[in-house]
N, C-alpha and C positions, 0 to 999 in steps of 0.2 A: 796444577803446576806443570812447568813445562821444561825440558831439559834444554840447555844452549851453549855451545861453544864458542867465544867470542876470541879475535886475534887483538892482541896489541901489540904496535909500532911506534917508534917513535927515532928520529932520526937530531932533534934536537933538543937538548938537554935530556936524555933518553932516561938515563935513570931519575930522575925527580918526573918526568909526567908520567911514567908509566906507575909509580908508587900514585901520583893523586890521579891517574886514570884505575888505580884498584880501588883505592877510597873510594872513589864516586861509586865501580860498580857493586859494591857493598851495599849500597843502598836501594840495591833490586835484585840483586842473586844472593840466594841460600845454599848453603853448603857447596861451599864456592872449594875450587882445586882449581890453583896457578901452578902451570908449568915454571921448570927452571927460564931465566930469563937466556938468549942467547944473539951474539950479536952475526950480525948478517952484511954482506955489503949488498950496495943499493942494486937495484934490478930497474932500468929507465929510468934513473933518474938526472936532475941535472945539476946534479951534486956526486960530493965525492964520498959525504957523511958517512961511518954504516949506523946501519938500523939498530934499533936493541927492540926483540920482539920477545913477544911470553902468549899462549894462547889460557882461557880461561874457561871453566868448564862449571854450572851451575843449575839453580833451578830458579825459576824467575815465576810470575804471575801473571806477566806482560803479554799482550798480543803479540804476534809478529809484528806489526805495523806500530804498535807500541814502542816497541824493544827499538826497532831501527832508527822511529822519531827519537827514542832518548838519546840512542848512540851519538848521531849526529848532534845533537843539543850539547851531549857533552862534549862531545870535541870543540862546537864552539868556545863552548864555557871554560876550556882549558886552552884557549888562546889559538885554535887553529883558524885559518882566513884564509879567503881567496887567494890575495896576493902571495903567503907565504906558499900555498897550494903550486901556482904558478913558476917562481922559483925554484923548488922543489925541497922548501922546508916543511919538514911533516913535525909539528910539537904532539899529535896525537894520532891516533888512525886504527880507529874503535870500526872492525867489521865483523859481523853477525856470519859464521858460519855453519851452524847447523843448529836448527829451533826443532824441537823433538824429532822426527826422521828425515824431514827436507835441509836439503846443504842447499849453501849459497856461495855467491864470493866464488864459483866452482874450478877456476884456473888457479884459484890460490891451495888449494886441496893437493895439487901439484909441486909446490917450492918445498924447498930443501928443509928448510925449518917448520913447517909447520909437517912434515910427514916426519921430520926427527923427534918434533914436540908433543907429537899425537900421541903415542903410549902412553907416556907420562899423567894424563890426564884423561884417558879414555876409560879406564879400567876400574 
């Protein structure tokens, strides 16, 4: 098993895909801990939206390369696309920040909410 920190974003319809982006990752982490959810305004983006973000912290069975292929699968599968991409509509934005001791995503280790959110779920 392997421990994982995952962020969730979502900037449209924020609280309904972040509730069926927890449902999905249910279906691969164990002894799963969400932080409280919190909202954030956008950073580059080309919208005025804010975010509603929550990081999630569990145990998975998945490879690295696993884990990150499903992330992305689910964000399709929950309606994210190129063109919304482009725009700067985010309906999901499922990233992999730390898979037992390697971080990723590592500028994002840095933003306001995920260093506010980290406690909550680290311990």
């Amino acid at each position: 098993m392997h421990r994982v920190i995952i962020s969730l974003a979502a900037n449209h319809d924020p609280q309904h895909n972040l509730s069926e982006a927890r449902r999905c990752l249910g279906q691969i982490l164990f002894q799963t801990r969400f932080s409280p959810e919190i909202w954030t305004d956008p950073i580059g983006s080309k919208r005025s939206d804010k975010y509603l973000n929550q990081l999630a912290v569990g145990m998975t069975r998945l490879s690295v390369s696993e884990l990150c292929d499903w992330l992305k699968d689910t964000e399709c599968l929950l309606g994210r696309t190129a063109s919304d991409r482009q725009s700067g509509i985010v309906r999901i934005d499922l990233d992999l920040l730390q898979y037992d001791e390697d971080r990723y995503h590592l500028k994002d280790w840095d933003r306001p909410y995920v260093k506010l959110l980290m406690p909550s779920v680290s311990s």
